[in-house]
Chimera marker file (.cmm) of the C-alpha trace (Angstrom):
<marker_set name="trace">
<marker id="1" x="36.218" y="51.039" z="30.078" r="1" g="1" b="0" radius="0.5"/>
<marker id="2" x="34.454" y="51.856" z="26.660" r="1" g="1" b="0" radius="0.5"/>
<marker id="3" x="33.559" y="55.947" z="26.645" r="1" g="1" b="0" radius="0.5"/>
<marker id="4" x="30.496" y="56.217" z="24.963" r="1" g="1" b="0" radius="0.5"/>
<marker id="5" x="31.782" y="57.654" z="22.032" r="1" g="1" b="0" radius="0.5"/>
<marker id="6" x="33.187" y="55.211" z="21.253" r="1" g="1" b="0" radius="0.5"/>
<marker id="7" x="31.053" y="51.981" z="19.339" r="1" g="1" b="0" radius="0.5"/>
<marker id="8" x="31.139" y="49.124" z="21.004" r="1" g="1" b="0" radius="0.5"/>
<marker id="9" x="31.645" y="45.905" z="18.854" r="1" g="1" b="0" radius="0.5"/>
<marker id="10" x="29.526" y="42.924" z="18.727" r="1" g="1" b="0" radius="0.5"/>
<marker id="11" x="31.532" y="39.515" z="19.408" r="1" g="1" b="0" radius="0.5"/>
<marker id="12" x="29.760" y="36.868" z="17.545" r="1" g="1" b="0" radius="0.5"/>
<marker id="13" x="31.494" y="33.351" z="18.489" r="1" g="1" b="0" radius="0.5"/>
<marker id="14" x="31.576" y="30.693" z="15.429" r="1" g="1" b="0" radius="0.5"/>
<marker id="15" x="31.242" y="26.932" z="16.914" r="1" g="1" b="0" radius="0.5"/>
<marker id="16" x="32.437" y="24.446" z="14.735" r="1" g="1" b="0" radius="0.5"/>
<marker id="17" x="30.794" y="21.154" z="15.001" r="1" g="1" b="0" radius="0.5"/>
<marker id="18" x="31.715" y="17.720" z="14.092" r="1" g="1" b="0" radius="0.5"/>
<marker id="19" x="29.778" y="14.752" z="14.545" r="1" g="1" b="0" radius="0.5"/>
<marker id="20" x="32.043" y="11.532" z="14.528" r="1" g="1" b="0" radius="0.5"/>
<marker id="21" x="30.609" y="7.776" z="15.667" r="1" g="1" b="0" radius="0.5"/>
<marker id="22" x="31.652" y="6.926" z="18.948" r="1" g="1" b="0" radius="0.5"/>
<marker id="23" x="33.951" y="3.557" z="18.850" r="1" g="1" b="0" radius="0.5"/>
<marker id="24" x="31.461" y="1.006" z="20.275" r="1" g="1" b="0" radius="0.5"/>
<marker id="25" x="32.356" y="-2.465" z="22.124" r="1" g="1" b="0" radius="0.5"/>
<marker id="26" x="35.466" y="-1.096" z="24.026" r="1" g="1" b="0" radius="0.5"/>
<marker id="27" x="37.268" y="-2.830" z="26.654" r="1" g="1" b="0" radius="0.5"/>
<marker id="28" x="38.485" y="-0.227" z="29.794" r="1" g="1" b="0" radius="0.5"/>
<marker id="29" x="40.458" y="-0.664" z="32.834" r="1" g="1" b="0" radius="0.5"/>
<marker id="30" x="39.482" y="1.665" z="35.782" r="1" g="1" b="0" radius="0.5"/>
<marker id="31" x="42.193" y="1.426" z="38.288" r="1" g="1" b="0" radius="0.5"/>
<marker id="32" x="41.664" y="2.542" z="42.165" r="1" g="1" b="0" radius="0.5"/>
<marker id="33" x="42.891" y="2.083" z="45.252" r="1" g="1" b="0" radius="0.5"/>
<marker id="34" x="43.246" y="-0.904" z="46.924" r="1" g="1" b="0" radius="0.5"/>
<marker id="35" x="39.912" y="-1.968" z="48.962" r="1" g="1" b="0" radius="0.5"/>
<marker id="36" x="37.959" y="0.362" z="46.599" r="1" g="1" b="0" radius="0.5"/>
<marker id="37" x="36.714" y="-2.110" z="43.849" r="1" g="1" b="0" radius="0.5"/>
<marker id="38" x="33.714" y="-2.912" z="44.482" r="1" g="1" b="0" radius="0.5"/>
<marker id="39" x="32.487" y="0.369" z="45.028" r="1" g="1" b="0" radius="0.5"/>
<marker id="40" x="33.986" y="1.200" z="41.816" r="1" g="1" b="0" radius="0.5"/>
<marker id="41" x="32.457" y="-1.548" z="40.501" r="1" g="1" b="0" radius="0.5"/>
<marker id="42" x="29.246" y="-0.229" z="41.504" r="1" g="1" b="0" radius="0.5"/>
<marker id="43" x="29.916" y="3.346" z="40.433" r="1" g="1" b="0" radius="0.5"/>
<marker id="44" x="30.321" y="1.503" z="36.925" r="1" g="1" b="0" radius="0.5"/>
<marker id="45" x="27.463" y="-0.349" z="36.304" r="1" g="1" b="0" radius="0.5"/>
<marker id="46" x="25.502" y="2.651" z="37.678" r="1" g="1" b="0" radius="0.5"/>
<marker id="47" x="23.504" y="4.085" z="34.653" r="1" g="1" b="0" radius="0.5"/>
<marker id="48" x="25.080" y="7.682" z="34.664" r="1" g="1" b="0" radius="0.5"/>
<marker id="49" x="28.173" y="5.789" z="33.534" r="1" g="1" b="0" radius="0.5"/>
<marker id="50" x="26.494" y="2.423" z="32.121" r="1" g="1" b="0" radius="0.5"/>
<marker id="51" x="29.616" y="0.220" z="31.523" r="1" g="1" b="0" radius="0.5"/>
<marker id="52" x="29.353" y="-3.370" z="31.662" r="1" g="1" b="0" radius="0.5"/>
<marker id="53" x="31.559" y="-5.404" z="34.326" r="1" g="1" b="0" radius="0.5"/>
<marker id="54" x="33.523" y="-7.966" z="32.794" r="1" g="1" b="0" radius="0.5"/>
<marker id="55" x="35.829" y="-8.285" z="36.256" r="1" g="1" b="0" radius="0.5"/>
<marker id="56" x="36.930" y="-6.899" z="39.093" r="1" g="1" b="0" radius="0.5"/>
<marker id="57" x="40.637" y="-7.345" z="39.895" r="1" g="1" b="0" radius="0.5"/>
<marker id="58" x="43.032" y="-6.346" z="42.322" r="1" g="1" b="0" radius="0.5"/>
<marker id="59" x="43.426" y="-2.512" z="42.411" r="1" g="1" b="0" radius="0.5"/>
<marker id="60" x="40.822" y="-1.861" z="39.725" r="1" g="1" b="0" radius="0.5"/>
<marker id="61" x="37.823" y="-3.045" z="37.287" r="1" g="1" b="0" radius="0.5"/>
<marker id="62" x="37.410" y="-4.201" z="34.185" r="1" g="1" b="0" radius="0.5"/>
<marker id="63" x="34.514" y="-3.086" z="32.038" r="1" g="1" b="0" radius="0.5"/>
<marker id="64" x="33.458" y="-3.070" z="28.705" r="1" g="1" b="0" radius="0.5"/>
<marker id="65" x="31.134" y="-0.357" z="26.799" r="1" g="1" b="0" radius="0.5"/>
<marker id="66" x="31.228" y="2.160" z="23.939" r="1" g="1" b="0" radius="0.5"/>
<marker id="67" x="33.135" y="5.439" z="23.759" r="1" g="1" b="0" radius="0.5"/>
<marker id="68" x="30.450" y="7.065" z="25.376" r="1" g="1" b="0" radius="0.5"/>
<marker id="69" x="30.498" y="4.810" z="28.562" r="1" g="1" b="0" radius="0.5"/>
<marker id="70" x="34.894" y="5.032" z="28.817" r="1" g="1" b="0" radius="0.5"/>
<marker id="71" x="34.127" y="8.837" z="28.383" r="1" g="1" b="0" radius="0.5"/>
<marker id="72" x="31.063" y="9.253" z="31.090" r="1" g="1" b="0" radius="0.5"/>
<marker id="73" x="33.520" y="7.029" z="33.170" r="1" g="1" b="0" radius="0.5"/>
<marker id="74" x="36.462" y="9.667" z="33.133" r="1" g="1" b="0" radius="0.5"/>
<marker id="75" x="34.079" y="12.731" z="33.627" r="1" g="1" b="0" radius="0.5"/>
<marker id="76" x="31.763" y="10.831" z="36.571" r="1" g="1" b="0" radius="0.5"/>
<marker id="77" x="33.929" y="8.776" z="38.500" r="1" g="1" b="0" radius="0.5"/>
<marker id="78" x="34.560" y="9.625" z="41.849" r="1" g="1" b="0" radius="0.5"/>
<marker id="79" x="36.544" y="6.588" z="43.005" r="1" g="1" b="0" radius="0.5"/>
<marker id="80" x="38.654" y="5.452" z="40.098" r="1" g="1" b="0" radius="0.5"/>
<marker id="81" x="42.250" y="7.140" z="39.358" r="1" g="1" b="0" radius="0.5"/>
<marker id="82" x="42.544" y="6.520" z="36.036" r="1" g="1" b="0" radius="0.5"/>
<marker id="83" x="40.895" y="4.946" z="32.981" r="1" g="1" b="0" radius="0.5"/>
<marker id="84" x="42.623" y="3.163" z="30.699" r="1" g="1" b="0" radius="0.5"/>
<marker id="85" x="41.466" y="2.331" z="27.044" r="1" g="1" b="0" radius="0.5"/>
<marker id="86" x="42.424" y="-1.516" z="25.836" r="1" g="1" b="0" radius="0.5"/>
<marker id="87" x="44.418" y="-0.983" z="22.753" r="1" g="1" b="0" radius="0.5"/>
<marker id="88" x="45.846" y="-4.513" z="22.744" r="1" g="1" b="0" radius="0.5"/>
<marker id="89" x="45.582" y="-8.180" z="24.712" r="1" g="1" b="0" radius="0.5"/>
<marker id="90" x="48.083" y="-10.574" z="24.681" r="1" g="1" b="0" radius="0.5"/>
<marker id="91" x="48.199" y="-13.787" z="26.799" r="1" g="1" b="0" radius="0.5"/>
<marker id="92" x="50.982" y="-15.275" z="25.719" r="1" g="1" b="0" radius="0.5"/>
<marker id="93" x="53.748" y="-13.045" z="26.908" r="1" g="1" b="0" radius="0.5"/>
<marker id="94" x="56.699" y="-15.283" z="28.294" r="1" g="1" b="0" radius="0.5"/>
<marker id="95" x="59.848" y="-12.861" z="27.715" r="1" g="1" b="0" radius="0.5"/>
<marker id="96" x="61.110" y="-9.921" z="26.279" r="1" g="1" b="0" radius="0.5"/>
<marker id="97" x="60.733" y="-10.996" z="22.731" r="1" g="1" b="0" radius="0.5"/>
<marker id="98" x="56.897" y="-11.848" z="23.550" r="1" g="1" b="0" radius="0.5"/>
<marker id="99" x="56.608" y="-8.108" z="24.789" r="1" g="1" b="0" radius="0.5"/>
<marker id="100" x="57.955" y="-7.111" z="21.426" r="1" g="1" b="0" radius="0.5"/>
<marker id="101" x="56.277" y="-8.695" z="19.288" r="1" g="1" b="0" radius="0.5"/>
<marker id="102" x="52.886" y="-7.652" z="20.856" r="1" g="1" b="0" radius="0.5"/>
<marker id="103" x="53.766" y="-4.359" z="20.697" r="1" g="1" b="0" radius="0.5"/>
<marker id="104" x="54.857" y="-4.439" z="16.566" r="1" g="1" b="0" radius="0.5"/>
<marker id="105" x="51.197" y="-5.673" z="16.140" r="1" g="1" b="0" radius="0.5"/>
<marker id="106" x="49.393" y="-2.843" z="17.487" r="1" g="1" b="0" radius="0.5"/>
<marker id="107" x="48.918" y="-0.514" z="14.157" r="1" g="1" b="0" radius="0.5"/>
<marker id="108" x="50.330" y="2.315" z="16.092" r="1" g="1" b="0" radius="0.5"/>
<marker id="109" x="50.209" y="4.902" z="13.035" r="1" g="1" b="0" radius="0.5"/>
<marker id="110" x="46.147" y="4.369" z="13.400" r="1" g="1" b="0" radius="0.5"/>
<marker id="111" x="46.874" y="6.439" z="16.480" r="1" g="1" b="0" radius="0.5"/>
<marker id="112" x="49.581" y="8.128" z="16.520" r="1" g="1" b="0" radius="0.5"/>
<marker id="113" x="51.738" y="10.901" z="14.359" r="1" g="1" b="0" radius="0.5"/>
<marker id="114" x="55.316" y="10.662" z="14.068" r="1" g="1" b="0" radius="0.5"/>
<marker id="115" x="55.513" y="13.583" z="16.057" r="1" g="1" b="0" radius="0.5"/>
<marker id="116" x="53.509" y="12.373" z="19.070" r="1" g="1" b="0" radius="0.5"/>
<marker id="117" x="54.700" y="10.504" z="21.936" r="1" g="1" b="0" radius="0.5"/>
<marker id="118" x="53.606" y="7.436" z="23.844" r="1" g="1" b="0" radius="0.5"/>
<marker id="119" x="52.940" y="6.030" z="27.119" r="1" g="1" b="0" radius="0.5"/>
<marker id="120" x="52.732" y="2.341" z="28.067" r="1" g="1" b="0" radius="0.5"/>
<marker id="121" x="51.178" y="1.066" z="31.670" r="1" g="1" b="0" radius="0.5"/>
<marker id="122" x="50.871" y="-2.851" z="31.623" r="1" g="1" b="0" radius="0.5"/>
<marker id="123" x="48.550" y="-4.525" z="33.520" r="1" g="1" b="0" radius="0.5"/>
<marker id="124" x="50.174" y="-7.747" z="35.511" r="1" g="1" b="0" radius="0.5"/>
<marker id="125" x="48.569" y="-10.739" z="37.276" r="1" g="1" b="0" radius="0.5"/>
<marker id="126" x="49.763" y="-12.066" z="39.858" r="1" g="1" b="0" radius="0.5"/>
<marker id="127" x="52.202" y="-14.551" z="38.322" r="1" g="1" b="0" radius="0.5"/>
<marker id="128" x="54.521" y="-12.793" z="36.138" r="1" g="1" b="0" radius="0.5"/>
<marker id="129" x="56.575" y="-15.058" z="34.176" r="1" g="1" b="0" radius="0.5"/>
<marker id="130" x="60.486" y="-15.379" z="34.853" r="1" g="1" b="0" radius="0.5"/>
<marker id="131" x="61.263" y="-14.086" z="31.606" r="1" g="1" b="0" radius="0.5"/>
<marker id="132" x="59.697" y="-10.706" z="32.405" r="1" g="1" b="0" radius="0.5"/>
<marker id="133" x="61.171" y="-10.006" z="35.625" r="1" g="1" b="0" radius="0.5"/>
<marker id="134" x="63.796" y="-7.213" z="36.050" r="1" g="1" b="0" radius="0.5"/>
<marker id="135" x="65.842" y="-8.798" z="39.149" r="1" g="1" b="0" radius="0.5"/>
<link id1="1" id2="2" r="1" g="1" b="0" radius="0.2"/>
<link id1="2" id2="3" r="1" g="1" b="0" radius="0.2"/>
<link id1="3" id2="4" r="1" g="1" b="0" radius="0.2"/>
<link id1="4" id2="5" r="1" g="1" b="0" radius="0.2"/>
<link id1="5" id2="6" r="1" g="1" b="0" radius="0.2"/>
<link id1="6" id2="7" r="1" g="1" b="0" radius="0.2"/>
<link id1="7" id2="8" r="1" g="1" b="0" radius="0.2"/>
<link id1="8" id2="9" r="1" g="1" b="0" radius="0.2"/>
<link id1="9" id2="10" r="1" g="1" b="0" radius="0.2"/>
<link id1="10" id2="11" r="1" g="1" b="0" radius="0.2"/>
<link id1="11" id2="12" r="1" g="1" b="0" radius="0.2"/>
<link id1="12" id2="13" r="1" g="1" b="0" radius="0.2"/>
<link id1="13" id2="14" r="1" g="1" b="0" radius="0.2"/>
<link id1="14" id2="15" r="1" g="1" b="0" radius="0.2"/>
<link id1="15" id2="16" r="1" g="1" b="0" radius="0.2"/>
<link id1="16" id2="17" r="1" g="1" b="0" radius="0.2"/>
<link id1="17" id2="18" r="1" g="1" b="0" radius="0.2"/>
<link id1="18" id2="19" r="1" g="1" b="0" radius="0.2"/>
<link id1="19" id2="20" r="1" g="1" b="0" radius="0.2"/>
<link id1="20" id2="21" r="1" g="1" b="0" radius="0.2"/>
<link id1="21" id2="22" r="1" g="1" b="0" radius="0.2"/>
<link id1="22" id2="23" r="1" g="1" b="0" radius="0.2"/>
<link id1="23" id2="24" r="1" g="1" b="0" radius="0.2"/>
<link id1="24" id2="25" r="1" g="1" b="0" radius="0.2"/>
<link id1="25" id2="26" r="1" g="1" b="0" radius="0.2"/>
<link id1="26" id2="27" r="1" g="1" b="0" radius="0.2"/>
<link id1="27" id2="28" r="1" g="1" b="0" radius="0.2"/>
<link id1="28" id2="29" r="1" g="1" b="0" radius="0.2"/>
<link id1="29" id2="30" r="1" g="1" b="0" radius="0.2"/>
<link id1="30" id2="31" r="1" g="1" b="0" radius="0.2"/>
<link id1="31" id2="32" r="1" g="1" b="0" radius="0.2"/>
<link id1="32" id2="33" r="1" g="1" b="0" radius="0.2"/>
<link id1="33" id2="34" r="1" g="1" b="0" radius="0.2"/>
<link id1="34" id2="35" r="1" g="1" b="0" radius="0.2"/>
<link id1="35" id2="36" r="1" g="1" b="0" radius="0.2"/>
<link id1="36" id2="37" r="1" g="1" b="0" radius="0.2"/>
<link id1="37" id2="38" r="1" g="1" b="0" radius="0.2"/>
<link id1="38" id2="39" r="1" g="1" b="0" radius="0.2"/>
<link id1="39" id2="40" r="1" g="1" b="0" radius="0.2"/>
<link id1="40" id2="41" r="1" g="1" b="0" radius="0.2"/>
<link id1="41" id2="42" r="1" g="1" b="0" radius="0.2"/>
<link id1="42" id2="43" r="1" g="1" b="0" radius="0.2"/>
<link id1="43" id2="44" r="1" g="1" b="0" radius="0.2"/>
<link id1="44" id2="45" r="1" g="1" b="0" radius="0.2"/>
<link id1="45" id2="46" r="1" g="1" b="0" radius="0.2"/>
<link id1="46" id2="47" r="1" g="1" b="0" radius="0.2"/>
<link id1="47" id2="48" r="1" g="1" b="0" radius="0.2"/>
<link id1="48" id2="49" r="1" g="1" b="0" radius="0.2"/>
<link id1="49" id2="50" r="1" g="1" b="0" radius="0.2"/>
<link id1="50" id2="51" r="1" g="1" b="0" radius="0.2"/>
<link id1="51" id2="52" r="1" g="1" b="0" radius="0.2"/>
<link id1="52" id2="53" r="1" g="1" b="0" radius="0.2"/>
<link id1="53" id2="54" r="1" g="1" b="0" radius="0.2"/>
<link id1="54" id2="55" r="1" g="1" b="0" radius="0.2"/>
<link id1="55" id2="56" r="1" g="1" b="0" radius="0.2"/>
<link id1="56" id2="57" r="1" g="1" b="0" radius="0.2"/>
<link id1="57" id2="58" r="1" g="1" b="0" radius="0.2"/>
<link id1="58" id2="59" r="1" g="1" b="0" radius="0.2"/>
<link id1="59" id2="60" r="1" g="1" b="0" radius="0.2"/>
<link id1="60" id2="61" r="1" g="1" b="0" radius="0.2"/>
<link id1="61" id2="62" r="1" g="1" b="0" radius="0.2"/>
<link id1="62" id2="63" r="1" g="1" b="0" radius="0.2"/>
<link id1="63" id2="64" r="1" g="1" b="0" radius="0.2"/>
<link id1="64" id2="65" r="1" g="1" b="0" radius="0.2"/>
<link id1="65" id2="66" r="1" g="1" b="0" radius="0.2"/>
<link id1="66" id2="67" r="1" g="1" b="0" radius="0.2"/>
<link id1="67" id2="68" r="1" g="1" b="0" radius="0.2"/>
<link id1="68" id2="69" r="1" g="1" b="0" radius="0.2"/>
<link id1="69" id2="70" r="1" g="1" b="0" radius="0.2"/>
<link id1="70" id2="71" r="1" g="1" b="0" radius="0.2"/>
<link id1="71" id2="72" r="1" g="1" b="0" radius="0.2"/>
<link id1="72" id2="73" r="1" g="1" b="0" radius="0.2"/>
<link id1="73" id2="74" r="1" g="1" b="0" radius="0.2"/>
<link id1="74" id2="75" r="1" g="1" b="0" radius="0.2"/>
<link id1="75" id2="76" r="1" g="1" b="0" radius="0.2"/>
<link id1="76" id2="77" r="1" g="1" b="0" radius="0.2"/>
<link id1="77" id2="78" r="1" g="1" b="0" radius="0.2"/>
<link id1="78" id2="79" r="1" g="1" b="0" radius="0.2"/>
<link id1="79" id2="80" r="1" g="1" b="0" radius="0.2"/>
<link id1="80" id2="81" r="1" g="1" b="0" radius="0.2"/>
<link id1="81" id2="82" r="1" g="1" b="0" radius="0.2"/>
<link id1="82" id2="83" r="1" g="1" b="0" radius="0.2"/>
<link id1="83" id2="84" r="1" g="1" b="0" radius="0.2"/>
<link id1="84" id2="85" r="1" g="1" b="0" radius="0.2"/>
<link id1="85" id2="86" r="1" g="1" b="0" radius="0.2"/>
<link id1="86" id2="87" r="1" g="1" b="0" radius="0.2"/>
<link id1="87" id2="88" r="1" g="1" b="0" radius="0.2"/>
<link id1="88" id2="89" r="1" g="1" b="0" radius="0.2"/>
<link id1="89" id2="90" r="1" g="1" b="0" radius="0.2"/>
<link id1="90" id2="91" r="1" g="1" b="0" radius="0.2"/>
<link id1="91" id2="92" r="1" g="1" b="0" radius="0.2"/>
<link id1="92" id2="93" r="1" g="1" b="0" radius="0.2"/>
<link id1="93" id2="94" r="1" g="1" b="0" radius="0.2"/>
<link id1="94" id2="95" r="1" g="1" b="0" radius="0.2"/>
<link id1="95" id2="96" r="1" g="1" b="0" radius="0.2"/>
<link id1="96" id2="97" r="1" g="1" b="0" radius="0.2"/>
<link id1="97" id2="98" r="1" g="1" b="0" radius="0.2"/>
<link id1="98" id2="99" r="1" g="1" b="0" radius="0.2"/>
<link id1="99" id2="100" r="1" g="1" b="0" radius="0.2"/>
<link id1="100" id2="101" r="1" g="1" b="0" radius="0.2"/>
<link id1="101" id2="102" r="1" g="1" b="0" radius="0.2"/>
<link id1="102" id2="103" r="1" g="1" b="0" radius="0.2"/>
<link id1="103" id2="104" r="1" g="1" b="0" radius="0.2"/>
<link id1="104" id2="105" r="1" g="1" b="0" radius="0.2"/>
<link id1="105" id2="106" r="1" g="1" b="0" radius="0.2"/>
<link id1="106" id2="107" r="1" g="1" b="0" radius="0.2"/>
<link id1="107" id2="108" r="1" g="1" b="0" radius="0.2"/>
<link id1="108" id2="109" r="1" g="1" b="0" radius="0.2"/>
<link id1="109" id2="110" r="1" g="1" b="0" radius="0.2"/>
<link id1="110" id2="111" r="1" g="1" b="0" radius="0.2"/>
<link id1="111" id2="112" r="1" g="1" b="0" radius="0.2"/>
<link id1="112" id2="113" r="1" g="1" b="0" radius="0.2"/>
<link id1="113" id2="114" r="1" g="1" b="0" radius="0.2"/>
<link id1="114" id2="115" r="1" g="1" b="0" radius="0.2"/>
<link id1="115" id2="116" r="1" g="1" b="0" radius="0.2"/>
<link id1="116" id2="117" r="1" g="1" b="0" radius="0.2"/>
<link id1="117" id2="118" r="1" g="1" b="0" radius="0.2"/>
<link id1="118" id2="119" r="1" g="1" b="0" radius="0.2"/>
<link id1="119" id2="120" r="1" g="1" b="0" radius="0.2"/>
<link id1="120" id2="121" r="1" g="1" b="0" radius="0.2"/>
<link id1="121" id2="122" r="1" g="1" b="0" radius="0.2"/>
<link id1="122" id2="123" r="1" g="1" b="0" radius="0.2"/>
<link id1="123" id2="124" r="1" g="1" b="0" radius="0.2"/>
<link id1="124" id2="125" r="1" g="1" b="0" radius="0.2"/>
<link id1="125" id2="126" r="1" g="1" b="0" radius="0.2"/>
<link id1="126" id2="127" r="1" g="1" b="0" radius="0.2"/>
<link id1="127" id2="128" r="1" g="1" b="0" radius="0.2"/>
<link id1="128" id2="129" r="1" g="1" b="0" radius="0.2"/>
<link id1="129" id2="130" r="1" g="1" b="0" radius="0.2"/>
<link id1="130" id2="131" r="1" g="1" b="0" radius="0.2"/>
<link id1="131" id2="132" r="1" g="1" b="0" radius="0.2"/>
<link id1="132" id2="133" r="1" g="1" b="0" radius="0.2"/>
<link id1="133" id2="134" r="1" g="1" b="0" radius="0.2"/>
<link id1="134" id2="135" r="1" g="1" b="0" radius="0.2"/>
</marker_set>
């Protein structure tokens, strides 16, 4: 408690502000549970999220949109469990050398600092080539 002899002082708060271009023409992956993409799907294309559907896939959807729309997807989703940004497609992945390879072409220091540290989800189909199974 402030006696009030005492002068009380003024707090003024400084907001810093900077304006930077949201990426545009983005590819996403919105994963969910099983049974739930089409509602997800839905939830989507609505407008308060506005991405556009490229597929929907086992266990998730595929969608496509600017910053804006992966963002608005992360903060209004009800259904999905996680959005994931595209960084990198590569179709012809036949063995470990393939996996490699695709991931020395990704400019990595564009997004990362030497001090940071990275995680890597892969999205599978359902044939997964022999070369790229554990067992």
């Amino acid at each position: 408690m402030h006696s009030s002899s005492c002068p009380r002082r003024l707090m003024m708060m400084k907001w810093l502000v900077i304006i930077v271009p949201l990426a545009k023409g983005l590819r996403y992956f919105a994963s969910c549970a099983k049974g739930l993409e089409k509602i997800l799907a839905e939830e989507i294309n609505n407008p308060k999220i506005g991405g556009q559907i490229i597929e929907v896939s086992s266990r998730g959807v595929i969608f496509e949109g600017d910053q804006k729309e992966g963002y608005a997807a992360i903060m209004e989703s009800r259904v999905a469990t996680r959005i994931s940004e595209e960084i990198g497609f590569f179709s012809n992945v036949h063995n470990r050398e393939d996996v490699y390879a695709a991931g020395r072409s990704i400019n990595w220091k564009k997004m990362l600092q030497c001090d940071m540290t990275v995680s890597v989800d892969t999205q599978l189909g359902r044939e997964v080539p022999s070369g790229l199974r554990h067992s």
